[in-house]
Every structure is written in structure tokens, then in C-alpha cells.
C-alpha positions as CSV (number, residue, x, y, z in Angstrom):
1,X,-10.4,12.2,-53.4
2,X,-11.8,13.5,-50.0
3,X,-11.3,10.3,-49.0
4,X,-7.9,9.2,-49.8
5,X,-7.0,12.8,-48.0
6,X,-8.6,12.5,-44.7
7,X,-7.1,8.5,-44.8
8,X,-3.6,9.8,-45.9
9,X,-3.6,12.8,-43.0
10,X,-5.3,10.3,-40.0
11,X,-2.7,7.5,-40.6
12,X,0.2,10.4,-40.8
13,X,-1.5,11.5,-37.5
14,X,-1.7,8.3,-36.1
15,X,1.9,7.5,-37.1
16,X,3.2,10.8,-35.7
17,X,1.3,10.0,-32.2
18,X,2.9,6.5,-32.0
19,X,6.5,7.3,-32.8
20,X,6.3,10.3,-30.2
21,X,7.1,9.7,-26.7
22,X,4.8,11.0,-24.0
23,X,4.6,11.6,-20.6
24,X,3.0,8.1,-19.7
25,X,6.4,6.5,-20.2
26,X,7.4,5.7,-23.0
27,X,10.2,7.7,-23.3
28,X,11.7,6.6,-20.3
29,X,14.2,3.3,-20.5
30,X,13.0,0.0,-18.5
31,X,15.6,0.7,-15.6
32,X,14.0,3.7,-15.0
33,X,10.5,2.0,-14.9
34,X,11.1,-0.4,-12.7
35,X,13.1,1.6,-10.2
36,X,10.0,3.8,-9.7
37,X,7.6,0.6,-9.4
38,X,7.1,-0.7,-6.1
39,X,7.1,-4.2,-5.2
40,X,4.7,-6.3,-3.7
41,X,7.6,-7.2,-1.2
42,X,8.2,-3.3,0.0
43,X,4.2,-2.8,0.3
44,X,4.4,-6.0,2.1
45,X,7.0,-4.7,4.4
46,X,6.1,-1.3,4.9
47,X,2.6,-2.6,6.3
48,X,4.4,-4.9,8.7
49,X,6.3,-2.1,9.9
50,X,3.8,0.0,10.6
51,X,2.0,-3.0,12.5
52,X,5.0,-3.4,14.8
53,X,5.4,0.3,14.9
54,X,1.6,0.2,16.4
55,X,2.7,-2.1,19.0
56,X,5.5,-0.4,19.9
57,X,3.5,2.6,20.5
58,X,1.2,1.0,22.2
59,X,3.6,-0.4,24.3
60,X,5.4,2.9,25.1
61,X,2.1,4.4,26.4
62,X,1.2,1.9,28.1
63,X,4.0,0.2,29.5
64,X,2.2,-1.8,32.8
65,X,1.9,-5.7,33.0
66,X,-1.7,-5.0,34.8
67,X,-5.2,-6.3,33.2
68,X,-6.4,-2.1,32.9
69,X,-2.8,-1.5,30.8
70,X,-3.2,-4.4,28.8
71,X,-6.8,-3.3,28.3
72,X,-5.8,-0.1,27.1
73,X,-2.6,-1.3,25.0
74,X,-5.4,-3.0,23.2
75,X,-7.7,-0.1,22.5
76,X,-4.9,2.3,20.9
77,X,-3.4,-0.4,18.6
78,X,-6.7,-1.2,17.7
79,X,-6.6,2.6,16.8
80,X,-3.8,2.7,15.6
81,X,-4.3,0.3,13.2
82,X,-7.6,1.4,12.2
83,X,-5.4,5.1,11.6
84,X,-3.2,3.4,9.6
85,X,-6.0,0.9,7.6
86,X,-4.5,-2.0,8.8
87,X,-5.8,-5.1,9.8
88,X,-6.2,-5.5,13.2
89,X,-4.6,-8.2,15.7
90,X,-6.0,-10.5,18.3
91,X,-6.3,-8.7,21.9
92,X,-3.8,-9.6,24.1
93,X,-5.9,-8.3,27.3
94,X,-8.4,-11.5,26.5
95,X,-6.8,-13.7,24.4
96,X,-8.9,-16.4,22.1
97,X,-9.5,-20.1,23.9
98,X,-9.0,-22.9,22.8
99,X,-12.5,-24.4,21.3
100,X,-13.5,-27.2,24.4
101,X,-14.0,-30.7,22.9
């Protein structure tokens, strides 16, 4: 008897939690979800734009064609992207050769 009691009141339980909604979302409707879900695109984008925001910056501060600007242009967007947790960019003060053959 004790039995059939506690089964009877957990799958009432059980029923009652599934049928509720809650605050995880399940109330909500699927336009609503996916509205509020970000897309690998935007991330995508905003991180580019803060990349080119870096250079801008960078340029801004440091706006001479001389090899000490262009030193320095690279040291705050390297900072700037290491602010930001970005990746960082090749140096344009001493650009990469190509391999000799």
C-alpha cells in the first residue's frame, strides 16, 4: 500500500513538474528563443570589429609613417588586442619574409 502511494504521488509530482513552465524557457515561444540567441555570424562580426577598431586606434595615436610610429602602432594593438582577448596580427613595423629557397 505504501508503495502504490509514494509511486502514485512521485509520478503526479513528476507530471506536475513537466507540464509547468519554468524560467529555463520553456514557456517562452521559439521566436522569442531565437531572437535572444546569438549567432555565430554576429560573434564572428563583433570580434572583427573590435579588431579593426584596434587598428584604428592604433592608427589615431600614432599616426606617423616613421619606423619608431610604426613600432609603437604595433605595441598598442598588440595591447589592444590582448585587452580585448583577441588574436593578435602580424607586425607591420617588421613584416614576415618570404622563406629564401
Amino acid at each position: 500500500m505504501r508503495v502504490k502511494t509514494r509511486l502514485l504521488l512521485l509520478s503526479v509530482a513528476a507530471i506536475a513538474a513537466l507540464l509547468t513552465p519554468d524560467a529555463s524557457g520553456y514557456g517562452q515561444d521559439a521566436d522569442t528563443i531565437f531572437q535572444n540567441r546569438e549567432s555565430r555570424l554576429q560573434r564572428s562580426n563583433k570580434l572583427w570589429t573590435q579588431n579593426d577598431n584596434c587598428g584604428k586606434e592604433s592608427f589615431q595615436k600614432f599616426p606617423d609613417f616613421t619606423a619608431p610610429a610604426a613600432a609603437q602602432r604595433d605595441a598598442y594593438m598588440r595591447e589592444c588586442l590582448r585587452r580585448h582577448r583577441l588574436p593578435p596580427r602580424a607586425d607591420l613595423a617588421q613584416p614576415r619574409r618570404p622563406p629564401e629557397q
